[in-house]
FIDOMI-954695 format. One record per residue (C-alpha): residue in three letters; x, y, z. Coordinates in steps of 0.02 Angstrom, whole numbers, padded with zeros to 5 digits, always signed. Example, Ala and Ser with C-alpha at 12.3 -4.5 7.8 and 13.67 -1.06 7.14 Angstrom:
<sites>
ala+00615-00225+00390 ser+00684-00053+00357 
</sites>
This chain:
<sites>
unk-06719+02515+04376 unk-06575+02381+04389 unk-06626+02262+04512 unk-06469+02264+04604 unk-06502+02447+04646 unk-06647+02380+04740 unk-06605+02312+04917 unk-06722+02209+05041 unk-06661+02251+05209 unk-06725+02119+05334 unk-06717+02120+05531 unk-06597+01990+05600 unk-06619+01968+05808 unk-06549+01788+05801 unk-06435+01684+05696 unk-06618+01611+05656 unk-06676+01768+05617 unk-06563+01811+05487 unk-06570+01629+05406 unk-06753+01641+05393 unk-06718+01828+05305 unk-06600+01753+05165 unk-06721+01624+05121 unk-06856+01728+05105 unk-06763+01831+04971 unk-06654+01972+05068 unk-06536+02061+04985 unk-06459+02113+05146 unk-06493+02092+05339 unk-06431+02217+05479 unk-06395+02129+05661 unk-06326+02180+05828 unk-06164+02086+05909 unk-06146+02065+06082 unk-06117+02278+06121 unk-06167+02436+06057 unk-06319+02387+05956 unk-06478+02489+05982 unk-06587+02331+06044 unk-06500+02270+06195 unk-06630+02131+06214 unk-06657+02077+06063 unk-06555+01899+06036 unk-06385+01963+05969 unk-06237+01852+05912 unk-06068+01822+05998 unk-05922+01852+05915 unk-05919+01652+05848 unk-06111+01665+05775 unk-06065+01846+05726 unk-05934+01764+05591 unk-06021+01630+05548 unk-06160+01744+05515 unk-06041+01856+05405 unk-05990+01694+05300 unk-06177+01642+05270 unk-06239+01797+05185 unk-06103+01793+05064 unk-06122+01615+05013 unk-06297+01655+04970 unk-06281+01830+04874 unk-06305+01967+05030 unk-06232+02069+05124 unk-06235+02106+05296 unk-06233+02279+05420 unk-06202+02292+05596 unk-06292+02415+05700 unk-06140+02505+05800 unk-06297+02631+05836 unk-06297+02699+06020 unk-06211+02825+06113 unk-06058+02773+06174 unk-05976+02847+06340 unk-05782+02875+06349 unk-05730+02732+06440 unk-05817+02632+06320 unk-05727+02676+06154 unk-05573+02608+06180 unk-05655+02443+06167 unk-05715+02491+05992 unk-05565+02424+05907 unk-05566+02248+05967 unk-05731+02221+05940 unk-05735+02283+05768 unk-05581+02204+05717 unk-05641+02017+05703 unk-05792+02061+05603 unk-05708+02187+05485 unk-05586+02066+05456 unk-05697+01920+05408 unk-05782+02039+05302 unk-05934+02138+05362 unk-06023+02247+05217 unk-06045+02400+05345 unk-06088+02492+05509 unk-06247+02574+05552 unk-06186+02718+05677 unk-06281+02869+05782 unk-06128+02931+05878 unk-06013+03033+05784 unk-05867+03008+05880 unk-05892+02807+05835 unk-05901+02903+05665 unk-05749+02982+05682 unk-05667+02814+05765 unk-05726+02689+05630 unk-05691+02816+05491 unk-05502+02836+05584 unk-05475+02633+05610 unk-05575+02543+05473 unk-05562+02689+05343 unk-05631+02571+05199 unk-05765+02514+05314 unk-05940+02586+05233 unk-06034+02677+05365 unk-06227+02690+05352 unk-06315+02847+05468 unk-06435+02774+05592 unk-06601+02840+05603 unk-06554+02876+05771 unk-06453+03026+05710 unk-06602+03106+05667 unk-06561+03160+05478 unk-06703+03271+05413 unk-06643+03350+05253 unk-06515+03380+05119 unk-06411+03482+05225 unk-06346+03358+05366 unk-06363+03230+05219 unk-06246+03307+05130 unk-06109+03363+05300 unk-06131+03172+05325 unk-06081+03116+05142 unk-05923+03227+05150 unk-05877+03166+05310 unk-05871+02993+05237 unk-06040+02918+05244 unk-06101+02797+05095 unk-06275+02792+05167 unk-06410+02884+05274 unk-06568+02818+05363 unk-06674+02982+05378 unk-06795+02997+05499 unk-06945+02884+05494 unk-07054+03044+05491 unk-07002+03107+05319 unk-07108+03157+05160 unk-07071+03082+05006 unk-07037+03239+04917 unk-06902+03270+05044 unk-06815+03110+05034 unk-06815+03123+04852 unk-06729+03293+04880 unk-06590+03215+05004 unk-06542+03073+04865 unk-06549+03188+04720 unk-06470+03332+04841 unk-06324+03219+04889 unk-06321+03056+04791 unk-06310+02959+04944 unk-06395+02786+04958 unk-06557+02818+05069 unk-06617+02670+05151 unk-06802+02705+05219 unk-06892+02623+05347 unk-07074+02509+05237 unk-07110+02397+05365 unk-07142+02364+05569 unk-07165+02489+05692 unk-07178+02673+05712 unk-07097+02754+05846 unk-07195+02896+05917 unk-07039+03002+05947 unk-06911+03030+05811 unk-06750+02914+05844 unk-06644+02978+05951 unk-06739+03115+06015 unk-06833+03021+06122 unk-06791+03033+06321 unk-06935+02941+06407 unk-06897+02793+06447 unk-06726+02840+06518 unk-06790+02998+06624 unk-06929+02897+06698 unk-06838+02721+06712 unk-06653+02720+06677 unk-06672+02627+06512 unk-06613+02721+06375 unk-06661+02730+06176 unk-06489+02807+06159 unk-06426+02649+06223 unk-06539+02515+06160 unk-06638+02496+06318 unk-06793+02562+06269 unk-06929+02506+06377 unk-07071+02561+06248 unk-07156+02693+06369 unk-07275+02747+06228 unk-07352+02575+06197 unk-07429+02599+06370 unk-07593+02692+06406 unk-07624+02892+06467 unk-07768+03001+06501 unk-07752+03149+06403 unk-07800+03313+06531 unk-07854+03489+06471 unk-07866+03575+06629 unk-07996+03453+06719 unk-08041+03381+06591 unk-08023+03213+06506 unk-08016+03203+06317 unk-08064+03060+06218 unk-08177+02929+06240 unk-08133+02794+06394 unk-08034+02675+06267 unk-07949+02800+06178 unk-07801+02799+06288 unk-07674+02707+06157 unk-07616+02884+06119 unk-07433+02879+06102 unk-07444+02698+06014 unk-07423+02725+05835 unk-07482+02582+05713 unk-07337+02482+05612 unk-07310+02520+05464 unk-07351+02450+05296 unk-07297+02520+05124 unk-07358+02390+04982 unk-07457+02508+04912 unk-07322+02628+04898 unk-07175+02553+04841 unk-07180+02605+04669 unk-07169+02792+04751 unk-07033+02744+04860 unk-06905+02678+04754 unk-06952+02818+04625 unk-06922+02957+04763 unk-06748+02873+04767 unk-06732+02761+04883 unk-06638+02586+04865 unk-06635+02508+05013 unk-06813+02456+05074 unk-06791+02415+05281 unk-06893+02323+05356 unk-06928+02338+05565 unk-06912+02188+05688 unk-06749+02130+05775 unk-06870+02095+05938 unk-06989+01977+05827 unk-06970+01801+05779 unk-06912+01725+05626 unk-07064+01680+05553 unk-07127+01881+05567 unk-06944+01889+05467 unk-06986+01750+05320 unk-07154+01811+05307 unk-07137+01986+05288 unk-06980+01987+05176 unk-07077+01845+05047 unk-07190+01978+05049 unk-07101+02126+05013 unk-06987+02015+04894 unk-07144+01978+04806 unk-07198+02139+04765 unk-07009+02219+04715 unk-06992+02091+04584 unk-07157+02124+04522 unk-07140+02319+04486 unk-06954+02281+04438 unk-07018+02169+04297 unk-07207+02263+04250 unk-07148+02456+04316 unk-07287+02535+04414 unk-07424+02499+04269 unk-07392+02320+04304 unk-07398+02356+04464 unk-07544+02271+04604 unk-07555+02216+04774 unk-07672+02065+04843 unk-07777+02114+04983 unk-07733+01929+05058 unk-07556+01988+05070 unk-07608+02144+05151 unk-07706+02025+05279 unk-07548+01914+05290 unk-07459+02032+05358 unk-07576+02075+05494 unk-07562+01892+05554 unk-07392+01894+05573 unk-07402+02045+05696 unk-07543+02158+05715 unk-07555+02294+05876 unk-07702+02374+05799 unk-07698+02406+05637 unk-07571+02458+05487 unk-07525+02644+05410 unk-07436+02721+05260 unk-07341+02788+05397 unk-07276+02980+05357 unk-07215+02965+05191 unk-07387+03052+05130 unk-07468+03134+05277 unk-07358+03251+05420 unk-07461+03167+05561 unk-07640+03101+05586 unk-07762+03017+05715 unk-07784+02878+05593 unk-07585+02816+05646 unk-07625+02814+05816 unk-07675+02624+05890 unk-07798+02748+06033 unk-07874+02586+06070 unk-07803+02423+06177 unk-07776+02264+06050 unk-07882+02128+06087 unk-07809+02002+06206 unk-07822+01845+06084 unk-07861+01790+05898 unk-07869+01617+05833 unk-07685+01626+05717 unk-07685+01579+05540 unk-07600+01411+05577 unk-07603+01366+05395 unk-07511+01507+05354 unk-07377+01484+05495 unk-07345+01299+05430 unk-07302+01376+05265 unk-07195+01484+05315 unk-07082+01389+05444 unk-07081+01231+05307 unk-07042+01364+05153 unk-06907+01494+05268 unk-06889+01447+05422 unk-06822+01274+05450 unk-06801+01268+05258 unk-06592+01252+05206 unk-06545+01384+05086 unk-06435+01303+04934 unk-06339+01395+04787 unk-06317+01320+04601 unk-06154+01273+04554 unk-06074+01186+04380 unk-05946+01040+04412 unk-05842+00938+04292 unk-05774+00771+04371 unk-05645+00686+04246 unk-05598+00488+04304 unk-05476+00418+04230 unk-05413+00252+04226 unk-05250+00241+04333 unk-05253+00426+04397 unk-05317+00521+04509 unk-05489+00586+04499 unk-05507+00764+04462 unk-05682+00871+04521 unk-05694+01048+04473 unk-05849+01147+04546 unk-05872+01331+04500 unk-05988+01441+04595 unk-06076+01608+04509 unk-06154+01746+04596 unk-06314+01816+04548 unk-06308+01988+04572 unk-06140+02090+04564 unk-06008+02126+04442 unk-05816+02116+04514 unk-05716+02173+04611 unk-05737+02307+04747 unk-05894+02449+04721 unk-05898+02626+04735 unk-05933+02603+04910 unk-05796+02489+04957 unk-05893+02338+04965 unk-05827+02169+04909 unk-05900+02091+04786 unk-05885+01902+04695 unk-05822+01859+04519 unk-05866+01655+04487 unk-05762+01577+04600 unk-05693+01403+04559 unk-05592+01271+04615 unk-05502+01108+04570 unk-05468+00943+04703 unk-05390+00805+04650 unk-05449+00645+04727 unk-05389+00450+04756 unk-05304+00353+04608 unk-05445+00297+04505 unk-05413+00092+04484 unk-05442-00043+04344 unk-05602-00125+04366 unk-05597-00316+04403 unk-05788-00349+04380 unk-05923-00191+04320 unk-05842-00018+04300 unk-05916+00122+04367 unk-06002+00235+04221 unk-06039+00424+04238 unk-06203+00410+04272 unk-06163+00320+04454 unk-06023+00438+04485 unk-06135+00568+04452 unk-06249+00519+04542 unk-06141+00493+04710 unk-06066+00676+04663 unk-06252+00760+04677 unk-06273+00706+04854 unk-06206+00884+04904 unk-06291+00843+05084 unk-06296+00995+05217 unk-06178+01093+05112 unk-06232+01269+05031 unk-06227+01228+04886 unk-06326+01109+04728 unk-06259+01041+04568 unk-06366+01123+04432 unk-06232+01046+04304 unk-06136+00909+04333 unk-06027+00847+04212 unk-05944+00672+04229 unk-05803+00626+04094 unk-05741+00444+04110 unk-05603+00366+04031 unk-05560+00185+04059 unk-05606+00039+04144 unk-05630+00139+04303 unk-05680+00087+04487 unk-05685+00196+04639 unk-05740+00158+04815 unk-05887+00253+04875 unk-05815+00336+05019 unk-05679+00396+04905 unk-05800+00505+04794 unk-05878+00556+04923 unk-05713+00620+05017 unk-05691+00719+04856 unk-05855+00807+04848 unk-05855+00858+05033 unk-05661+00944+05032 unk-05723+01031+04851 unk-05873+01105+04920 unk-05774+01141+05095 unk-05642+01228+04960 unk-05771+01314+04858 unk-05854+01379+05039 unk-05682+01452+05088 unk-05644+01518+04919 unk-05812+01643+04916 unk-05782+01690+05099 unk-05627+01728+05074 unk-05655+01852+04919 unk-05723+01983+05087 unk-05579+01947+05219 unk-05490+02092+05257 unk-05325+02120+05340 unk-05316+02263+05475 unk-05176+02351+05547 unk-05154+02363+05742 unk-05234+02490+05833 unk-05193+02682+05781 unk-05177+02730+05965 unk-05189+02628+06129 unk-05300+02700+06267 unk-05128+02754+06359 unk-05063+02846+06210 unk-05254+02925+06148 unk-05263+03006+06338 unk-05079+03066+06332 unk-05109+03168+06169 unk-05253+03245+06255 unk-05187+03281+06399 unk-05004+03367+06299 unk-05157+03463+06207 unk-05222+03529+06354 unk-05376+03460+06362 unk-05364+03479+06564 unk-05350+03651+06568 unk-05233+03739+06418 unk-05321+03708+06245 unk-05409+03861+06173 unk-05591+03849+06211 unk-05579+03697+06296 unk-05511+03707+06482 unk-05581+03757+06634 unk-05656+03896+06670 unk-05670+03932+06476 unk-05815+03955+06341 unk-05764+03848+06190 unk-05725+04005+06073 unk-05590+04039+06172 unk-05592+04176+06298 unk-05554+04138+06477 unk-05689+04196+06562 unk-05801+04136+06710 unk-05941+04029+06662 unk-06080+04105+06555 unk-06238+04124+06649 unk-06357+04087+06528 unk-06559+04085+06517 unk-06661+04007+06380 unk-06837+04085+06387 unk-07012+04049+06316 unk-07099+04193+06342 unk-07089+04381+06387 unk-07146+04366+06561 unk-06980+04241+06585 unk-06898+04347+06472 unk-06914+04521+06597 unk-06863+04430+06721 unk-06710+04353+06666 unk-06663+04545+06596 unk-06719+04607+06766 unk-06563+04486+06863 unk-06445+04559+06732 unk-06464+04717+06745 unk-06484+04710+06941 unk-06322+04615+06948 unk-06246+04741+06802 unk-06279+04872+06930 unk-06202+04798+07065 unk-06046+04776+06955 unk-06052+04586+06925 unk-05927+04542+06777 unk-06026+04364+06761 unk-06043+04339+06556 unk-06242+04324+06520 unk-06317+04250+06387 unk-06501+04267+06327 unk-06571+04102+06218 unk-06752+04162+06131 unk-06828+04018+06093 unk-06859+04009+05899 unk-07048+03916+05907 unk-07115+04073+06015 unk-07035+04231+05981 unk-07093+04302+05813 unk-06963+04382+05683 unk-07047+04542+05696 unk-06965+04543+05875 unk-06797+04479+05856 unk-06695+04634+05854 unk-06800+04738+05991 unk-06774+04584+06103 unk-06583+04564+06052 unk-06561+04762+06076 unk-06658+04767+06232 unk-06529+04593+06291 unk-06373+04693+06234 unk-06421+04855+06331 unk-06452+04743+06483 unk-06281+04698+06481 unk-06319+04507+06405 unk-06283+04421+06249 unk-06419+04359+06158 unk-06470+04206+06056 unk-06587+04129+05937 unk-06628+03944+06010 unk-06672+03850+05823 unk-06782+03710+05838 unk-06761+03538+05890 unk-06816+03471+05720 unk-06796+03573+05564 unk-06876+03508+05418 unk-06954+03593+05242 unk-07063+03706+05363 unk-06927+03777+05455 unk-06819+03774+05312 unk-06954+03902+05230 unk-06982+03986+05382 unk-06799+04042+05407 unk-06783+04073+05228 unk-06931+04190+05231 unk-06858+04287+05379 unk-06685+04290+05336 unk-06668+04463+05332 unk-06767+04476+05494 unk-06618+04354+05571 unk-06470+04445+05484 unk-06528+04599+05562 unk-06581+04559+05715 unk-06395+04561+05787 unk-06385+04394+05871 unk-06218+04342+05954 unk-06255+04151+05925 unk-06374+04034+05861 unk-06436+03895+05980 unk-06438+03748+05849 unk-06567+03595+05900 unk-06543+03479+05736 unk-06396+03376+05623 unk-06508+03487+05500 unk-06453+03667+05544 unk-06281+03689+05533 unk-06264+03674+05361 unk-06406+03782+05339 unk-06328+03917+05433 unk-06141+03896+05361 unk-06257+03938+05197 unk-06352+04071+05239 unk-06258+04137+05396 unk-06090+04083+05369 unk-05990+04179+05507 unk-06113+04157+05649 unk-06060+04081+05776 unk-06155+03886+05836 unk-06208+03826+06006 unk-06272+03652+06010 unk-06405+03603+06106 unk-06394+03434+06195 unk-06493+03348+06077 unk-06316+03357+05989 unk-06254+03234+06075 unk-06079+03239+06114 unk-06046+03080+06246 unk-05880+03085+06218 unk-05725+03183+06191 unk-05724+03122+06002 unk-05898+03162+05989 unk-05868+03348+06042 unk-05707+03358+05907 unk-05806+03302+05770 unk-05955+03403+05842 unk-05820+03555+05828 unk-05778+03491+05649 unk-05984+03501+05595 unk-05977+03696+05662 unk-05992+03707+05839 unk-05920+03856+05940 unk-05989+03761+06109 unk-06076+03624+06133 unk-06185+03563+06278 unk-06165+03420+06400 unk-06268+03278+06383 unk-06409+03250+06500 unk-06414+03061+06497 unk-06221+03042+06601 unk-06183+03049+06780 unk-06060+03179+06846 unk-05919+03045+06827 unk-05957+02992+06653 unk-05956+03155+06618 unk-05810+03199+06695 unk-05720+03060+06625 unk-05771+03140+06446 unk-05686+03275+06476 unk-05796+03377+06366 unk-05817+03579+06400 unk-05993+03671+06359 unk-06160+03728+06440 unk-06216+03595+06584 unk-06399+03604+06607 unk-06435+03656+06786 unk-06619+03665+06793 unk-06768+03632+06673 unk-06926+03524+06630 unk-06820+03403+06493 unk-06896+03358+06350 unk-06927+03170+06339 unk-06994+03147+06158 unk-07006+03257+06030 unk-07149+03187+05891 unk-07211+03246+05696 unk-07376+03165+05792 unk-07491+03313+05886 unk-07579+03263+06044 unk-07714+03390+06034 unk-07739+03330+05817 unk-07775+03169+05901 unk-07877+03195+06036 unk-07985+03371+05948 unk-07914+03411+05794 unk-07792+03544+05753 unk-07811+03727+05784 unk-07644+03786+05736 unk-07646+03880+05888 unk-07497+03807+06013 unk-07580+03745+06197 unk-07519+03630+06351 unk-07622+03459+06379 unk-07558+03336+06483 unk-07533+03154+06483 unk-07582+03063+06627 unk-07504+02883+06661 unk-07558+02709+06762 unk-07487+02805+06917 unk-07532+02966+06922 unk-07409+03069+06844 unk-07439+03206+06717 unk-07315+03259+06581 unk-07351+03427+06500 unk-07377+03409+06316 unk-07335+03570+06209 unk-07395+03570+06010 unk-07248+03678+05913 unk-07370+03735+05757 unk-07224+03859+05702 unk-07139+03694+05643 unk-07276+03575+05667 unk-07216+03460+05823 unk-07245+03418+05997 unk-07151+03416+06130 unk-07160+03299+06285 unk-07084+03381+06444 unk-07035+03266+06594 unk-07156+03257+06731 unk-07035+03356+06866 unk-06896+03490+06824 unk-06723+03449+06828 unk-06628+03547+06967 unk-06466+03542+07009 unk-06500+03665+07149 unk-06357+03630+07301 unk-06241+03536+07169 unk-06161+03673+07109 unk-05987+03609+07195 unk-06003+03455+07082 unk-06053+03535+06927 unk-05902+03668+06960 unk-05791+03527+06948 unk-05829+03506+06764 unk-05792+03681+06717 unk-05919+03704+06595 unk-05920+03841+06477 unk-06089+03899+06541 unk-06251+03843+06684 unk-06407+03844+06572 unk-06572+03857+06651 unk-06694+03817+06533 unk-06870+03910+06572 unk-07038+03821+06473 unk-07185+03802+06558 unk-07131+03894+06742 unk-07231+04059+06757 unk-07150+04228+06807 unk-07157+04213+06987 unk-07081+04056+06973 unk-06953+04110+06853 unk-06899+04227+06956 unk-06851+04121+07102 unk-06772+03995+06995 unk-06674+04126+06922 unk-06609+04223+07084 unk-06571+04032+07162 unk-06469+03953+07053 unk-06387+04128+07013 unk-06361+04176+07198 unk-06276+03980+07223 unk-06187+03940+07056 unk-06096+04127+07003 unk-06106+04208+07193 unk-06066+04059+07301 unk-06205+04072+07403 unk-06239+03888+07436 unk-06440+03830+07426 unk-06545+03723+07527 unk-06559+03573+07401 unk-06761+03613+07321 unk-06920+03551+07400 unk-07071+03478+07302 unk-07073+03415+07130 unk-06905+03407+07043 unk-06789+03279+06983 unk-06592+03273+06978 unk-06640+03182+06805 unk-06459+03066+06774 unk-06330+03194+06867 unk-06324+03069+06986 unk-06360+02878+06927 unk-06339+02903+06759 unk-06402+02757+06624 unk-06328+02582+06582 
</sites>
């Protein structure tokens, strides 16, 4: 394996940060500027630091990625350009990005711009690998919870770099999937305001009932992660970009980890994996640098397990390894970085003196990769200094000009040859040499940063122009399957009145309203969602034939994360779901569409809202990756919405899920049964959030304490003229599905307006939104 191929990824939250990163032996480091970055607190650079930032890596041999990685509302992409453009320009290696209408954007604006899928995007498989790679990706971050057998299948599937997550904490949730701390506190993961929700302590209730002993209470808390052992597998699944966690921690957690990892990546690249052995003191190294109870191998071997789980509170204090800090802040951290560079001075007797420094990279070949990235031939350059006079008493040898030369100071750079020709009786005042050696190193620094500048053209389209086009396309009322009062595929109709359901009891009654209504000659399009993790194949046609003669469409809901279980599971029933007559399928994951467009190829795609489409070019590319209709995200306020101007199924009621985990409550707390139950998690004040194990797929589900209802809003959510008013029916029984049905029905496609509901619900972010 070339060791180039091989990339150290280090966290940079400072300018610090990143310094500490490169001297530890980085091969790259990703940061956050000032916006858009998903960790808002963490200590992100300014536009100044940003550059300077930019120019440092590439004096010293890395590269550098900027996490452009949240959602991004419409009034906030215009802004895109002018951000971008200064760092682009001074030559930044590539974008980390979640939203694909910043996709679309960068892809549009900075077309040879390499862009690198976030994690966040919640890439499971080959398949959205793949959608990703022709829509211009060099580079995917899969999710955190992946085998290795299936990452090895995305890179030898695709032949896309995959960049894997070794080291630093687990979230409990897969990125980007995870609503909790925005549905309970405003602060969105989406967003990079994560408020870390799961790090805090819950009792875990089975009916009244407490499970697990009093300090087992850690239970969404995962431990960090630490992959020494399995590096050898990693890289040999196909991985080349090793990324390390930790833009909130200091630089020394940086320098010491990355030494570390460095450490052990040079060791199997010269010995292989026979060669290949790890020192239990680094192994305790690491758990002095940050420790919240204990390390894992994380998923990469094992689907879930109590033995990731922290359970138990860390204790408060531990005498630190003070020796080891010292080490590493002398070695990394306050330590100045300096490259080896060959010089040839020539002083000659009545001319001017002549210094020529040339400056070798370590690690690529020239020119520009297969990615796009720039890369450095051996850059040199020639300054000619003051006239080199006669000597009246000693001349000056080589050996003192030399030595004044080597004094290269708080530059980047160190003569590891220095050549000194001198011809003549020669004298030269000090201050003169050194003149010379400060504006050839000052060249030389300019020269290699300037091998990455880029020039960019103005903006494609000005905000004025961008909302003209949309508005001549008829995005305000006369574009097929996009104005009011219109589903997305393109038939004028009133909005679809549609039910997702998890079980039959919900499911009678939903049929019950629609054939009551049918009866009394309602026209009001239904549709039917059958949610794919409780309805068994065996059923899917009676329940689709029983929806149809109701006078309803009806649709498969797929699930919310579709990895090699679902992948089989589909593939096993396929005839089952050819058959079964299905108008739609409700798609949850980046996963599925390509897997249907396979297997199903004229079916027709609804995404879920875990598609996230925050913006108008969200819902275009979202279009572009196979949906007929899409569905409005639940983390935007009316306006924001609004302001999007994007058309699909609003959510009107519902318990929302707020995290969506390969980790199983009930595995932790009793071991698994395979057989799918509700526990609940009780927090600090009282509340209790129904947790539902998914064994079809093997995942849990976290619902939100309180329902969503939109119940008495329907003027406001008219005004968006959605393609469709979802209620989404999980845990409610059939009593209460049935007046949640007949309510939102009677107010939203009757007019009959509602008392606003009583008791526990929530009106989630229709209202207030998130920062």
């Amino acid at each position: 394996m070339e060791k180039r191929k091989v990339e150290i990824l280090a966290p940079a939250g400072s300018y610090e940060s990143m310094v500490a990163a490169v001297n530890a032996g980085a091969n790259a480091v990703y940061i956050g500027g000032s916006r858009f970055g998903a960790r808002a607190y963490a200590d992100n650079l300014d536009e100044e630091a940003m550059i300077r930032a930019i120019d440092f890596v590439h004096l010293h041999n890395c590269r550098i990625y900027m996490t452009v990685n949240t959602l991004v509302k419409e009034k906030e992409l215009p802004e895109l350009y002018g951000y971008l453009k200064p760092y682009y320009e001074a030559g930044l290696d590539a974008v980390l990005v979640q939203d694909l209408g910043v996709f679309s954007y960068i892809r549009e604006h900075f077309p040879d711009l390499p862009l690198h899928i976030s994690t966040q995007m919640t890439v499971t498989g080959k398949y959205s690998a793949a959608d990703l790679k022709r829509m211009g990706a060099v580079r995917v971050v899969p999710a955190r919870e992946l085998s290795l057998k299936e990452i090895r299948e995305i890179s030898e599937a695709t032949g896309l770099e995959v960049e894997t997550f070794v080291h630093g904490a687990l979230c409990y949730c897969y990125s980007g999937q995870c609503l909790f701390s925005s549905l309970i506190g405003g602060r969105s993961g989406n967003r990079g305001r994560c408020a870390q929700t799961c790090r805090l302590p819950f009792d875990v209730e089975k009916g009244d009932k407490v499970l697990g002993g009093k300090n087992e209470k850690y239970v969404l808390s995962l431990k960090d992660l630490c992959t020494l052992d399995l590096l050898p597998e990693i890289l040999e699944a196909g991985v080349c970009s090793l990324k390390i966690e930790g833009r909130m921690k200091s630089p020394r957690y940086t320098a010491g980890v990355v030494s570390i990892y460095r450490k052990y990546v040079d060791m199997y690249l010269a010995h292989g994996r026979s060669g290949y052995r790890v020192d239990p003191a680094d192994r305790r190294a690491l758990l002095e640098l940050f420790d919240r109870g204990g390390q894992s191998e994380g998923y990469y071997k094992e689907h879930n397990g109590r033995d990731m789980v922290v359970l138990k509170e860390k204790p408060a204090f531990r005498e630190p390894d003070q020796e080891l800090f010292d080490r590493l802040d002398r070695t990394y951290v306050d330590a100045v970085k300096k490259e080896p560079i060959r010089g040839t001075a020539l002083v000659s007797e009545g001319k001017p003196v002549r210094l020529t420094v040339e400056y070798t990279p370590s690690l690529e070949p020239a020119g520009i990769t297969e990615d796009g990235m720039a890369v450095l031939e051996p850059v040199s350059v020639a300054c000619t200094g003051d006239m080199a006079e006669t000597a009246k008493n000693a001349p000056m040898d080589g050996d003192r000009v030399r030595k004044q030369l080597m004094k290269t100071g708080d530059s980047p750079f160190f003569f590891e040859e220095l050549e000194v020709l001198v011809e003549g009786k020669v004298f030269l005042p000090v201050q003169a040499l050194n003149r010379l050696r400060r504006e050839a190193l000052e060249e030389l620094c300019r020269a290699v940063t300037e091998r990455f500048r880029r020039k960019s053209g103005e903006e494609h389209k000005n905000t004025e122009e961008e909302g003209a086009e949309r508005a001549a396309a008829g995005e305000n009322g006369e574009e097929k399957g996009t104005g009011p009062q219109a589903c997305l595929d393109g038939q004028k109709t009133a909005p679809e009145f549609a039910v997702s359901v998890s079980n039959m009891d919900q499911l009678r009654e939903a049929l019950a309203l629609v054939q009551e209504k049918r009866e009394d000659g309602a026209e009001t399009p239904f549709g039917i969602y059958l949610a794919g993790e409780e309805f068994d194949p065996g059923q899917w046609k009676e329940l689709a034939d029983r929806c149809h003669k109701a006078g309803s469409a009806c649709y498969l809901m797929m699930p919310r994360i579709f990895r090699s279980q679902a992948e089989q599971f589909f593939l096993a029933h396929m005839e089952e779901l050819k058959n079964a007559g299905f108008d739609a399928i409700g798609v949850g994951s980046m996963e599925e569409p390509g897997f249907l467009r396979k297997h199903l190829p004229e079916m027709k795609q609804y995404f879920d809202h875990g598609m996230y489409v925050f913006n108008h070019r969200a819902e275009k590319a979202m279009k572009a990756y196979g949906a007929s209709r899409v569905t409005l995200p639940v983390e935007l306020n009316a306006r924001e919405l609004s302001d999007a101007g994007v058309r699909g199924e609003l959510i009107v009621y519902g318990y929302l899920p707020m995290m969506v985990s390969a980790q199983c409550v009930k595995k932790t707390m009793e071991g698994c049964t395979g057989r799918p139950e509700v526990l609940y998690l009780r927090d600090r004040k009282g509340k209790a959030f129904p947790v539902k194990n998914q064994c079809r797929f093997c995942f849990n589900t976290i619902y939100n304490e309180s329902p969503l209802s939109l119940l008495g809003l329907s003027g406001e959510a008219a005004r968006l003229s959605p393609a469709a008013y979802r209620i989404i029916l999980t845990l409610e029984d059939r009593e209460t599905a049935k007046r949640v049905l007949r309510s939102f029905y009677e107010e939203y496609m009757e007019g009959k307006r509602q008392d606003p509901p009583s008791g526990n619900f929530t009106r989630g972010h229709f209202k207030r939104g998130v920062e």
